[in-house]
Residue, then its C-alpha position, 0 to 999 in steps of 0.5 A: x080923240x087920241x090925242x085928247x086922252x094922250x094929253x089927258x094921260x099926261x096931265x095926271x101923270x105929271x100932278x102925281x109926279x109932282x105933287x108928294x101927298x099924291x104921289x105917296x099915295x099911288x106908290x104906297x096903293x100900288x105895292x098892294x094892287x100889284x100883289x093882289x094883281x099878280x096873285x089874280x094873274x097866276x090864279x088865272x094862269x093855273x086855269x089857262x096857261x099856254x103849252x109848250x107845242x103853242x109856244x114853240x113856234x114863235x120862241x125865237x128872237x123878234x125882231x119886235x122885241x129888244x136886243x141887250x148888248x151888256x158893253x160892259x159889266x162893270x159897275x161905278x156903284x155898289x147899291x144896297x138893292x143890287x147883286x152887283x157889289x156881292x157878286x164881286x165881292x165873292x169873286x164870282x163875277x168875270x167883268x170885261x169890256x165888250x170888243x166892237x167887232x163883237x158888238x158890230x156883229x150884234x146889232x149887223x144881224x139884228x138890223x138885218x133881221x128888221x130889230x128896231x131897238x137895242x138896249x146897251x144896258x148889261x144885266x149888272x154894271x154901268x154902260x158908261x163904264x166902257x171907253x168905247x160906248x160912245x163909238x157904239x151908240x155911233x154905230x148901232x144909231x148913224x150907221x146901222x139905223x138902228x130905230x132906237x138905241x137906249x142904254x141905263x146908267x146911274x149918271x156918275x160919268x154922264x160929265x166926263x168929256x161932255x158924256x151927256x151932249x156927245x149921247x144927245x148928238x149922237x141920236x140916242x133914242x132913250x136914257x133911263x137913269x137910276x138913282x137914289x133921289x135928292x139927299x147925298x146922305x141917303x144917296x151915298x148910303x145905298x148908292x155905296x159911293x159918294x158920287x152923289x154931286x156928280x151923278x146930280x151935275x150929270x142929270x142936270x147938265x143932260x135934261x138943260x142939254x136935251x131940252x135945247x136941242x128940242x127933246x130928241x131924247x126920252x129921258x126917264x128917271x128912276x128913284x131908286x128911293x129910300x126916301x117918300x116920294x114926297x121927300x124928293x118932290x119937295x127938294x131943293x134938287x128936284x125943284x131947281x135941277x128936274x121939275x124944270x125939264x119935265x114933260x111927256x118925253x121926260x118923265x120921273x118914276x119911283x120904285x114901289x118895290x125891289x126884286x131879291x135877285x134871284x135870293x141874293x137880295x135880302x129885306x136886310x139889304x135894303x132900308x127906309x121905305x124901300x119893300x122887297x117885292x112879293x109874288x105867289x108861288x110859281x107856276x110851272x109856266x115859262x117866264x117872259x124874260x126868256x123869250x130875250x136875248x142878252x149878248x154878254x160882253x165876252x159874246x155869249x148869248x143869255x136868256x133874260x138880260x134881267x137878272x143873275x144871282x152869282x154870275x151871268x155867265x151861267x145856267x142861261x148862257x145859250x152860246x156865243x156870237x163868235x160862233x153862231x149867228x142869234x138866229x142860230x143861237x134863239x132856235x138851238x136846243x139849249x134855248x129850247x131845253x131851258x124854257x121847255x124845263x119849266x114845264x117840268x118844273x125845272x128852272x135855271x139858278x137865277x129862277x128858282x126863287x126870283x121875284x120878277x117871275x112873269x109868267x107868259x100868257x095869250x096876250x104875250x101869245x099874241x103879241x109875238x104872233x105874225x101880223x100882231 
């Protein structure tokens, strides 16, 4: 029976995916069911939010959760929807390139500690900007079994030295790829590069690879669109070099709106169909982004490998790798101080006014809760 619905599951999914009058549809309904839904969400929150003493005792990193190992801050892009080209431009972002023994550490201790996923995706910038990402992938999959390992990259360097087979043979679990969708001229538009021809060989050349080797790898696309959906769907691009390779590990999806990054994104940034993102005020509730764990390239340990508004080495740095373990690091007071704060209504700069505030609720309770 499981089985059934999976397939049945499936099978809507790919006829919305695939088909454009349909698909711009769902998105343009889901703008407005997910406002409506988070406006219910904090309505219900106000009435039954969780306190700090309930929460205290499994604050710390889960080994059912996610590690963020951002290898590298350093992007290959400027997107229009992205704090990365700004950041930089206001010099406010110090980029590097995470050493691997601060990396081998990162995922010794969280193999040790049962982890089953890590993500090499940084908070800004392309993990395969790194020369050694492909030695951590290596790492983090053949010698410390790590269950999965996935990482986001907008595809521009997928080709370089056959990137995109030398991922799948590896044993990578997962590869999110971010992109604008199937016409150059808007790609290079708010992409802010003209990448467009190589990021679209990369896609290409990766999903013909994977489906050879019998799908090991999920592969997820994500249109960053400022076209419909329905614009992409019916592209050249999209026919030939995607529809092919889809399947129930490899999936497309488009974005219904965009986050302001904290207020560093704002509705003049962004163009065409794209919709900044709208949310009720905020309640003095701790955001689920702060129960994860992002080690910086430099080793320092921030809360929430989501977002930044200036630099992510700021107010949600809770220490650093070289001089503490994670375990130490997830259960010290400044982890504790940050998220008790929201209690009191004192929030780190990047929360102030960030749009992909979540609110914890019992469901999260629970899911973080022994034996869930």
């Amino acid at each position: 029976m499981n089985g059934l619905v999976h397939k049945l599951k499936w099978r809507i999914y790919h006829f919305v995916h695939t088909n454009g009058v349909v698909a711009d549809f769902v998105y343009w309904s889901a703008y407005h069911i997910q406002y409506w839904h988070r406006s219910f969400q904090h309505w219900w929150f106000t009435r039954h939010n969780l306190s700090a003493e309930r929460i205290r005792p499994v604050r710390s990193l889960k080994a059912s959760g996610v590690l963020m190992t951002g290898v590298t801050n350093i992007c290959n892009a400027k997107c229009t929807f992205c704090a990365y080209p700004k950041v930089v431009e206001n010099k406010t972002l110090q980029t590097g390139v995470m050493p691997f023994e601060t990396f081998k550490k990162a995922v010794d201790e969280w193999a040790a500690a049962g982890g089953e996923i890590i993500d090499l995706t940084p908070v800004v910038g392309d993990p395969l900007v790194d020369p050694g990402v492909l030695d951590k992938v290596d790492y983090a999959v053949n010698r410390a079994r790590i269950k999965t390992v996935a990482l986001t990259t907008n595809a521009i360097l997928l080709d370089r030295n056959d990137t995109y087979k030398k991922l799948i043979d590896l044993g990578i679990g997962c590869v999110f790829i971010s992109t604008q969708g199937t016409s150059k001229a808007v790609y290079e538009k708010v992409y802010g590069v003209k990448k467009f021809d190589e990021a679209m060989s990369g896609i290409r050349h990766l999903l013909e690879y994977n489906h050879a080797k019998g799908e090991p790898a999920q592969i997820i696309i994500r249109f960053r669109n400022e076209e419909r959906p329905s614009q992409i769907i019916r592209s050249r691009e999209f026919v030939e070099n995607i529809k092919p390779y889809l399947s129930e590990k490899v999936r497309v999806n488009f974005t219904v709106d965009f986050d302001n990054w904290g207020g560093t994104i704002q509705p003049k940034d962004i163009s065409g169909t794209m919709k900044m993102r709208r949310l009720p005020s905020q309640l003095n509730v701790p955001c689920t982004g702060l129960f994860g764990f992002s080690v910086r390239h430099d080793g320092s340990v921030r809360l929430c490998g989501c977002r930044l508004t200036r630099t992510d080495l700021d107010d949600l740095v809770v220490g650093n790798i070289r001089k503490n373990t994670l375990a130490e690091i997830s259960n010290g007071d400044e982890a504790w101080d940050i998220i008790k704060g929201f209690y009191a209504g004192k929030r780190p700069e990047t929360c102030v006014g960030c749009t992909l505030y979540n609110p914890i609720d019992k469901a999260w309770l629970k899911s973080r809760s022994p034996g869930s």
